[in-house]
VMD Tcl script that draws the C-alpha trace (Angstrom):
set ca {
  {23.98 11.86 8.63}
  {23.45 15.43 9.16}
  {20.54 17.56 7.69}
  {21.22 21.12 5.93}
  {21.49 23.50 8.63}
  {23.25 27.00 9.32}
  {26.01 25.05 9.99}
  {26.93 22.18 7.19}
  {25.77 23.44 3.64}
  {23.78 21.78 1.19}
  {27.12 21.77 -0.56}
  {29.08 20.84 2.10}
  {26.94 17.58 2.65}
  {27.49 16.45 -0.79}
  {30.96 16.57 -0.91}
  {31.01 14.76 2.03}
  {28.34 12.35 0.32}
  {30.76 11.97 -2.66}
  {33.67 11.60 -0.79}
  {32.10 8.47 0.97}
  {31.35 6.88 -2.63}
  {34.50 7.08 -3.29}
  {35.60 5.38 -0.58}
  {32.75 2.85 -0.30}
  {30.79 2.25 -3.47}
  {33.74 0.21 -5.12}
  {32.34 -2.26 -2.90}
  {29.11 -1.84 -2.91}
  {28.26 -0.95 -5.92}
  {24.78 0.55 -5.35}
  {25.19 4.46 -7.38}
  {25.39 3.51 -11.11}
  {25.10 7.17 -12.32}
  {26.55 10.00 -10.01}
  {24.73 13.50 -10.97}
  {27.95 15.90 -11.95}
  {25.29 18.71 -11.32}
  {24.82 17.92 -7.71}
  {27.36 20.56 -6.72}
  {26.09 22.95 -8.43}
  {22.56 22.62 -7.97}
  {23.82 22.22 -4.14}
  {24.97 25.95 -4.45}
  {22.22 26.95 -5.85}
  {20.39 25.82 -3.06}
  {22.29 27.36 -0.88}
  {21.90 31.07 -2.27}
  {18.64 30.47 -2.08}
  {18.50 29.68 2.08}
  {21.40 32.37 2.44}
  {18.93 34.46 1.12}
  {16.35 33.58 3.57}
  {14.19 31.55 0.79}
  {13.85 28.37 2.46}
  {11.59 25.41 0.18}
  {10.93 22.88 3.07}
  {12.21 20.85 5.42}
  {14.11 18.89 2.54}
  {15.63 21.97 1.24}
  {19.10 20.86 0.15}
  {19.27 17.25 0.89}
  {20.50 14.70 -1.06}
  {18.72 12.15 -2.48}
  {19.46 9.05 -4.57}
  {16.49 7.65 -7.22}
  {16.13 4.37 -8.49}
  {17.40 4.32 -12.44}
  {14.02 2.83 -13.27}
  {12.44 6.54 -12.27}
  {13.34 9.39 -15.23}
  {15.26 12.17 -14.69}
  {15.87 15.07 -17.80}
  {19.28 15.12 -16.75}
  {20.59 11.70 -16.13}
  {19.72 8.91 -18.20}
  {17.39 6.38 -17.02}
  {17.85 2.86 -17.83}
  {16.13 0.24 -15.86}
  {19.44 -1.59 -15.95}
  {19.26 -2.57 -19.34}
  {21.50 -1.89 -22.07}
  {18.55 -0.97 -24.56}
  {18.36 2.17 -22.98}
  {21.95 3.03 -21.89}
  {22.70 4.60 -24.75}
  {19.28 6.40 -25.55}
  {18.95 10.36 -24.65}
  {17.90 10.84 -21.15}
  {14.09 11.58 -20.64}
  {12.84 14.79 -21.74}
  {10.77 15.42 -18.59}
  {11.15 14.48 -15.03}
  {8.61 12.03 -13.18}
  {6.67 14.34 -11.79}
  {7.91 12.47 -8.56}
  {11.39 13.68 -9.07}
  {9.77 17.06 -10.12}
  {8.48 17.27 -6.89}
  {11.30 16.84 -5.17}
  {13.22 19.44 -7.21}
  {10.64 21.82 -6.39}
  {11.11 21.02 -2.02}
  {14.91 21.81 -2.61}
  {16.14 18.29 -2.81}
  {19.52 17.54 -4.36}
  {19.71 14.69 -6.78}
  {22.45 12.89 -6.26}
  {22.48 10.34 -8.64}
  {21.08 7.06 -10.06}
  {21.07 3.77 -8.04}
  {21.47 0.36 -9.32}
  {18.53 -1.91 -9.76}
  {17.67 -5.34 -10.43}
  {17.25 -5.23 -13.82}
  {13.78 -4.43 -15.48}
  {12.75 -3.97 -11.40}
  {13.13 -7.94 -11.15}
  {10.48 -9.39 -14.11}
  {12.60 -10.56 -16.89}
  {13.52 -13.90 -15.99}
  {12.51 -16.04 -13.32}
  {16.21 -17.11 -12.26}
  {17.48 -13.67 -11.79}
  {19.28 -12.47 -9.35}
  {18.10 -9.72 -7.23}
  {20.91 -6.06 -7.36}
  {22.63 -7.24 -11.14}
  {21.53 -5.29 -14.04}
  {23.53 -5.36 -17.36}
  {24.04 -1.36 -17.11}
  {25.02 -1.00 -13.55}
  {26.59 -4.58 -12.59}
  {25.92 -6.28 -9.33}
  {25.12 -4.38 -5.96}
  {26.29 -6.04 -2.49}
  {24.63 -6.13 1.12}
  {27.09 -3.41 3.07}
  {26.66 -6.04 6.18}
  {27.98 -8.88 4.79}
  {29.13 -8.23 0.58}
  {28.89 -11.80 -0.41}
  {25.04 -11.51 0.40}
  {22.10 -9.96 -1.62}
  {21.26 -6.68 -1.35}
  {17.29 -7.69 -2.07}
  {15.86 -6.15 -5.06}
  {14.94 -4.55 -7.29}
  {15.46 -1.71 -5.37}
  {19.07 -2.89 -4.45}
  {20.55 0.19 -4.63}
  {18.68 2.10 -2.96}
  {18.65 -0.30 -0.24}
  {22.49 -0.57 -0.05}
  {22.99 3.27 -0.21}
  {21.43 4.00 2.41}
  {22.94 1.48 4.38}
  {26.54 2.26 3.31}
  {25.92 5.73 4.35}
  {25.65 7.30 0.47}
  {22.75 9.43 1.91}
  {19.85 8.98 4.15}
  {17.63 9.52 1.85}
  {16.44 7.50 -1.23}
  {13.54 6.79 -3.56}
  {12.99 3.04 -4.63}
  {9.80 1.32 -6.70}
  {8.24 -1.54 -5.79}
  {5.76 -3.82 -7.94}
  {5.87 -7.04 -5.11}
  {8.56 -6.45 -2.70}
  {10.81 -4.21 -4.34}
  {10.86 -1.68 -1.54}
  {10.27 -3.96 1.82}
  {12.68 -6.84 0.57}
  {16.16 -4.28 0.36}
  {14.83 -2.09 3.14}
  {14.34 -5.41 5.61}
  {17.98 -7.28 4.00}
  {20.10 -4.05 4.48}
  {18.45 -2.80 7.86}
  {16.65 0.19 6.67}
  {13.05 2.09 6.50}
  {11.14 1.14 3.44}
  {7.88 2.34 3.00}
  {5.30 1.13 -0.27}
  {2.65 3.67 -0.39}
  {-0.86 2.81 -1.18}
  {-0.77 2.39 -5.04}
  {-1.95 5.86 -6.52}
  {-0.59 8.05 -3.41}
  {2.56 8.83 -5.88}
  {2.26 9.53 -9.59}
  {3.39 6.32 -11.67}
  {4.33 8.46 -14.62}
  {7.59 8.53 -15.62}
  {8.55 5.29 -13.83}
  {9.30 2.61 -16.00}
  {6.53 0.30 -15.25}
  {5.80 -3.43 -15.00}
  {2.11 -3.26 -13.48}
  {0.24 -0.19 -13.60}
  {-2.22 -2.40 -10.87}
  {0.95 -2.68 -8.68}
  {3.22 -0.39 -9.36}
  {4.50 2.75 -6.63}
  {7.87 4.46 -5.39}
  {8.56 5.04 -1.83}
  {11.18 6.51 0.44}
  {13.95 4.73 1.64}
  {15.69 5.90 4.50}
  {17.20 5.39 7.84}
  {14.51 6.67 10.14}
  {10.82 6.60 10.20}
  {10.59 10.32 10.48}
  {12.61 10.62 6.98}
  {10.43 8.16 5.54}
  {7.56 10.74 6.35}
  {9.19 13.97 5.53}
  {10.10 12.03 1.90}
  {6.76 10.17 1.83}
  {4.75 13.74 2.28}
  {7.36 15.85 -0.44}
  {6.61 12.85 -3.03}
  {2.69 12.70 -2.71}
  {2.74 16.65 -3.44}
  {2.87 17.87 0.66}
  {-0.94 16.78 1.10}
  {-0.71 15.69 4.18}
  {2.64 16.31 6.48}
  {3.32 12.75 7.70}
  {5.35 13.72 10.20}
  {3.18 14.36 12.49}
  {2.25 11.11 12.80}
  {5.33 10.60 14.18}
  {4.39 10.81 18.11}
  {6.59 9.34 20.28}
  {6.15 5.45 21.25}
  {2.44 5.28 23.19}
  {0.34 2.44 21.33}
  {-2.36 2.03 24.05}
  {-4.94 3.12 21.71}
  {-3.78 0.89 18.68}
  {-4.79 -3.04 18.30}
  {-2.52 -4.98 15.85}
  {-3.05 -8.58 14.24}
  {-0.33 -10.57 14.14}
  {-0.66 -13.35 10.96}
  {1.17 -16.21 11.60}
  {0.08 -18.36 8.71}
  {1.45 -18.20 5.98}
  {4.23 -15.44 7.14}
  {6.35 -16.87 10.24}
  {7.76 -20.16 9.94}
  {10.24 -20.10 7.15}
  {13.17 -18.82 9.57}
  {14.21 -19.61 13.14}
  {16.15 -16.70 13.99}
  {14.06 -14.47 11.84}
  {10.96 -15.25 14.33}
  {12.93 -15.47 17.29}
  {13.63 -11.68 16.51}
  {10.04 -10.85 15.68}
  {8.80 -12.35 18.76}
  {10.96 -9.69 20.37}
  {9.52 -7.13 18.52}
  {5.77 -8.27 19.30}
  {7.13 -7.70 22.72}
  {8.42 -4.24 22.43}
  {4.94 -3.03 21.07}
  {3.29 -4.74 23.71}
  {5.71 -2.48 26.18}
  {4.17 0.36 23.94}
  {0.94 -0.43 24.96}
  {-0.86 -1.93 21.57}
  {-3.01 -4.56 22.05}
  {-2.16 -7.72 19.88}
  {-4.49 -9.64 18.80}
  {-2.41 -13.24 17.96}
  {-2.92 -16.30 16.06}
  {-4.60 -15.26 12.98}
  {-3.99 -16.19 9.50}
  {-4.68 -14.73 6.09}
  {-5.27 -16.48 3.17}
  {-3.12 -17.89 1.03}
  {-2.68 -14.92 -1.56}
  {-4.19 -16.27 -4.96}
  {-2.12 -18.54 -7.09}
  {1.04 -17.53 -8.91}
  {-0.42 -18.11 -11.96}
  {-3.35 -15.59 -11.50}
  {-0.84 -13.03 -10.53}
  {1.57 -13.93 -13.30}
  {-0.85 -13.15 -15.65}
  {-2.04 -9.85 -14.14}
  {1.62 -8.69 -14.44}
  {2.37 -10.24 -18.07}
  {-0.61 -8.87 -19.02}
  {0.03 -5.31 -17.82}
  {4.10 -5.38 -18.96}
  {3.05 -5.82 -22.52}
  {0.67 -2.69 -22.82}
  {2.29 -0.28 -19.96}
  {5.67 -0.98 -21.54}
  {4.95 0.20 -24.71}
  {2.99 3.09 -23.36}
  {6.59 4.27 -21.60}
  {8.74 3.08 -24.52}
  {6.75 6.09 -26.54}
  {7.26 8.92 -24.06}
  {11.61 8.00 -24.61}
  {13.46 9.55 -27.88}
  {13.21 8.70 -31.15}
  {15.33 5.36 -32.60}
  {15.31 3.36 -29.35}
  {13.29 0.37 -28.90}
  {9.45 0.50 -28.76}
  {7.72 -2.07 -27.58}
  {8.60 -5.69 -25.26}
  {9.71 -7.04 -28.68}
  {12.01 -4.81 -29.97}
  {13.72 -5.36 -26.12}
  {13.26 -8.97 -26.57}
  {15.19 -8.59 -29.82}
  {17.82 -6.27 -28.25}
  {18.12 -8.95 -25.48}
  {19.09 -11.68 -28.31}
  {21.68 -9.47 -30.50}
  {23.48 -9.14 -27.04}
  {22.80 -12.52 -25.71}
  {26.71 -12.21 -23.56}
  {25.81 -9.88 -21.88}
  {22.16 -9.50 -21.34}
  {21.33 -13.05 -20.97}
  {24.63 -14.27 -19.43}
  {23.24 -15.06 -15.79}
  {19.55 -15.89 -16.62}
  {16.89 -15.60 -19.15}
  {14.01 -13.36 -20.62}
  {10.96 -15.90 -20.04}
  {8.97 -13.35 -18.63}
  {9.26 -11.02 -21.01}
  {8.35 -13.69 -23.89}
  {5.22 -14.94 -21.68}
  {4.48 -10.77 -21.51}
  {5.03 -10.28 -25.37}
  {2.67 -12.99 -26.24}
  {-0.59 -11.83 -24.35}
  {-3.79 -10.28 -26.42}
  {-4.25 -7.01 -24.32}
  {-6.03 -5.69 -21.14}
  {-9.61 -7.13 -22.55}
  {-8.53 -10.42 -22.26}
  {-10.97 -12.54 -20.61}
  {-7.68 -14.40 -18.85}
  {-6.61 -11.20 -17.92}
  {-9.92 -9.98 -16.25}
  {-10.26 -13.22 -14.83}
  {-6.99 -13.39 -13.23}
  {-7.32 -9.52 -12.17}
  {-9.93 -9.93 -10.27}
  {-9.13 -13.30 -8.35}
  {-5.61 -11.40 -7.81}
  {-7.84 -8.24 -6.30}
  {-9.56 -10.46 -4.10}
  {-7.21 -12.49 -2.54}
  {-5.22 -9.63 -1.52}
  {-7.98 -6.83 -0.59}
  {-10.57 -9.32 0.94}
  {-8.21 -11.33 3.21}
  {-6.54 -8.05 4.46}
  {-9.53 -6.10 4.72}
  {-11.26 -9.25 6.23}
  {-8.81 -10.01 8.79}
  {-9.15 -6.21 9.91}
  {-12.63 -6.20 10.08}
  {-13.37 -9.29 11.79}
  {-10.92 -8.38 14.62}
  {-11.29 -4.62 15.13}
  {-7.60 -4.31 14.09}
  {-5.86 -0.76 12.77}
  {-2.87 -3.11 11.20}
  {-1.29 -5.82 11.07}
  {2.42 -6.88 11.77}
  {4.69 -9.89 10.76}
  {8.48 -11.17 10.13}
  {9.56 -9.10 6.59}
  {11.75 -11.16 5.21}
  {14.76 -13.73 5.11}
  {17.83 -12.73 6.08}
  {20.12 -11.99 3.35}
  {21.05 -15.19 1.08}
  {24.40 -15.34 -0.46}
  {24.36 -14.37 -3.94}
  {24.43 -17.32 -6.77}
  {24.28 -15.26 -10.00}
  {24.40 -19.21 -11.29}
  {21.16 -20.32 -10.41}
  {19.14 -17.04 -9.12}
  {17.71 -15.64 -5.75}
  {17.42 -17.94 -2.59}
  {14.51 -16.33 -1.00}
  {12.82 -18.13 2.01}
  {9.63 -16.40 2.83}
  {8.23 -12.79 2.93}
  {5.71 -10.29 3.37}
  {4.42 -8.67 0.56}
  {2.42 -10.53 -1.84}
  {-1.18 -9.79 -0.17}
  {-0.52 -5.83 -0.11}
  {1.43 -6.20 -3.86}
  {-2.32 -8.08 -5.10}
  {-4.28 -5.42 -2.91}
  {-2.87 -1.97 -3.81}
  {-1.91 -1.32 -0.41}
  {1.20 -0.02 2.02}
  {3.70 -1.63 3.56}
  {6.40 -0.53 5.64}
  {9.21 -2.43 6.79}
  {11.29 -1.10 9.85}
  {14.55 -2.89 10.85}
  {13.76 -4.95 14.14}
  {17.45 -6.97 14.91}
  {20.30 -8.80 13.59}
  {20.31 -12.87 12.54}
  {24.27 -13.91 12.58}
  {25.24 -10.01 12.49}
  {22.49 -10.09 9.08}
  {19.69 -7.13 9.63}
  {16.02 -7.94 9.65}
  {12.52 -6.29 9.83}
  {9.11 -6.20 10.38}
  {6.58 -5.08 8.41}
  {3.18 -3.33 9.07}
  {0.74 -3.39 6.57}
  {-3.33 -1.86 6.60}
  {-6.04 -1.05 4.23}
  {-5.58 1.59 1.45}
  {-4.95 5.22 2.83}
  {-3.68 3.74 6.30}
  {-0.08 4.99 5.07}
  {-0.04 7.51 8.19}
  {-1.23 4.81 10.72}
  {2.00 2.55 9.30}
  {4.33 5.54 10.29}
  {3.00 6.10 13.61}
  {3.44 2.07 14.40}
  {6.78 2.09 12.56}
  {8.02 5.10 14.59}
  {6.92 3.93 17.92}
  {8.41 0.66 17.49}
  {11.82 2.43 16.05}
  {11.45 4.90 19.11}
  {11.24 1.84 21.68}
  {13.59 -0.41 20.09}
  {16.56 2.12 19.64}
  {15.79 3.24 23.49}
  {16.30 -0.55 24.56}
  {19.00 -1.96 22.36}
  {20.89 1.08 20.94}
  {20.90 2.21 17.23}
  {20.87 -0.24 14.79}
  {24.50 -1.46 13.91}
  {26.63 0.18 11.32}
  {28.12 -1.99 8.56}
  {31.83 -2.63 8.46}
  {31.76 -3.99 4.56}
  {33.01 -7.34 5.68}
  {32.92 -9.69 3.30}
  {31.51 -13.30 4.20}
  {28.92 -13.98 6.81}
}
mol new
graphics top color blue
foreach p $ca { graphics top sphere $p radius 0.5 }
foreach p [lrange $ca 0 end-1] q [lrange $ca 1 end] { graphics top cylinder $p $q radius 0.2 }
display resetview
């Protein structure tokens, strides 16, 4: 897609935007709430530049936001019905805020898993009661990967280049790597988490989505308050100064033509000159109980926290959505259950000796075998397969989900950023590159060389035709 320049306005760009949702998202599915202020805040935009007051490099671009992140002028659900029909927000995240303020257009409100994926544990990853079920633009009887699904599929479909997703464990990487797009999880803290509707305060960021590195940056560095310009650290593709650790245990093994395509990839950074340093192995990351306690734990208070910031007369705490959940048991609980949210609604607070207990096994399984790994081996980052390809969606019995890449960062606190690497039976994949905390700009520069040397070889990455069965 085009940026805003002297020669497609901001307004201009989102008809064109809307005219492709028309003509697309019936299939996809991935916008659940178009903005019918776009056009209007596009023109205002466009005054602005005509009058040679220019915000930033994002100055009239559209962008889509997850409909778990509030807006004070569309409403904000998190998929559920319990909030549908409540009054939108009465402030922005200061994330959206912030992108306001660098000229960017909201477009709309993208479909999400819903309750970002931790309600019940047979869901299946793009439905939401709200917004319905969003579909991989490659191949539409496959997953889009969630809970940022449509954010994911956007982007893919060509809705906009640009769009903000949350992640807790996987949220981001999982729909970036399934619909062959940049998805970036910023160290935990680098973004505000106000505003967002949470599940883990511990866990819990946004990130860009996009189609390049290079927007991932110019998003990433608008969203953390312009800091630091992270597009700069997009240099071109010379790695001879990097050395990256490639995990194979417990990450590779769990696809064939996944690693077939990775080991391709490990090759094209080689050809960039990084030094890979092979045949390591982190730990495995904790125990799903420990971390399923961490995050029941944190849903019960954080919840309640956000419920309080929302309007008068809607629910207020996990119980009065539990409730909710019950009195519309057709539609709400049709496909799978709310297990998660009873386990949640029945723990006794953040000072719970299971709680601390689990927190800090959870900590250290994900900080001290990353940071460990790095240490020991003089390493700047490590790389490995993202995730399955896409698995066909069964809204019967729940996700199908082979292997992945995100549960050490999720534990740890730290970024991840998946970049598309190749096609399995015409299905995109990724890798991802994870670090320590704070080594967001050394993930773009990795990301972007390896984009930079992969397009040069094989050609942009495919566009989807919206078949329907792969």
């Amino acid at each position: 897609m085009k940026g805003v320049s002297s020669t497609l306005s901001s307004v201009a760009l989102v008809e064109e935007l809307q005219a492709k949702s028309r003509e697309v998202d019936p299939l996809v599915n991935a916008i659940c709430t178009p903005n019918p202020a776009a056009l209007t805040h596009a023109a205002q935009l466009d005054t602005e530049r005509g009058e040679g007051r220019v915000r930033g490099p994002l100055h009239g671009v559209p962008v889509l936001v997850k409909d778990n992140i509030d807006t004070a002028d569309l409403p904000t659900t998190a998929g559920s019905l319990a909030l549908a029909d409540q009054p939108p927000p009465p402030d922005d995240a200061p994330l959206v805020g912030r992108l306001r303020e660098a000229g960017c257009v909201v477009l709309g409100k993208t479909n999400l898993s819903e309750w970002a994926n931790f309600r019940g544990s047979a869901s299946s990853s793009g439905w939401s009661a709200y917004g319905g079920l969003t579909r991989n633009p490659y191949a539409l009887n496959r997953s889009a990967g969630g809970s940022s699904s449509g954010s994911g599929a956007a982007v893919a479909a060509g809705l906009a280049d640009y769009a903000i997703g949350t992640e807790t464990n996987g949220s981001i990487v999982c729909p970036a790597a399934l619909n062959g797009i940049v998805g970036l999880k910023p160290t935990v803290g680098l973004i505000p988490q106000q505003g967002i509707v949470p599940i883990s305060h511990s866990q819990d960021t946004a990130g860009p989505m996009t189609r390049t590195v290079t927007q991932a940056a110019a998003l990433l560095s608008v969203m953390t308050g312009s800091r630091t310009d992270y597009t700069e650290h997009c240099r071109g593709a010379d790695l001879r100064d990097m050395r990256i650790g490639v995990p194979r245990g417990p990450l590779w093994g769990y696809s064939i033509g996944l690693d077939q395509v990775t080991e391709q990839a490990l090759e094209t950074l080689s050809r960039c000159g990084a030094t890979l340093v092979d045949q390591l192995s982190l730990p495995t990351p904790g125990g799903d109980e420990d971390q399923l306690q961490v995050l029941a734990h944190e849903l019960k208070v954080d919840m309640t926290a956000y419920l309080a910031t929302r309007a008068p007369g809607g629910p207020r705490t996990l119980e009065d959505l539990i409730a909710f959940n019950r009195e519309h048991a057709d539609v709400e609980l049709q496909w799978f259950g709310q297990e998660l949210f009873e386990r949640a609604a029945a723990t006794e607070g953040l000072s719970s000796p299971i709680y601390v207990a689990s927190r800090l096994t959870a900590l250290r399984a994900g900080r001290d075998g990353i940071d460990g790994l790095l240490r020991d081996n003089q390493l700047d980052a490590l790389v490995c397969p993202s995730y399955s390809p896409a698995w066909t969606i069964d809204l019967v019995n729940g996700d199908h989900v082979l292997g992945s890449s995100s549960s050490h960062a999720a534990l740890a606190g730290y970024p991840l950023l998946s970049v598309p690497s190749g096609l399995v039976a015409g299905l995109p994949v990724g890798i991802t590159f994870s670090g320590t905390a704070r080594s967001d700009a050394t993930l773009i520069r990795l990301a972007h060389a390896f984009e930079t040397a992969r397009i040069a070889a094989d050609g942009p990455f495919p566009t989807p035709e919206l078949t329907q069965w792969v």
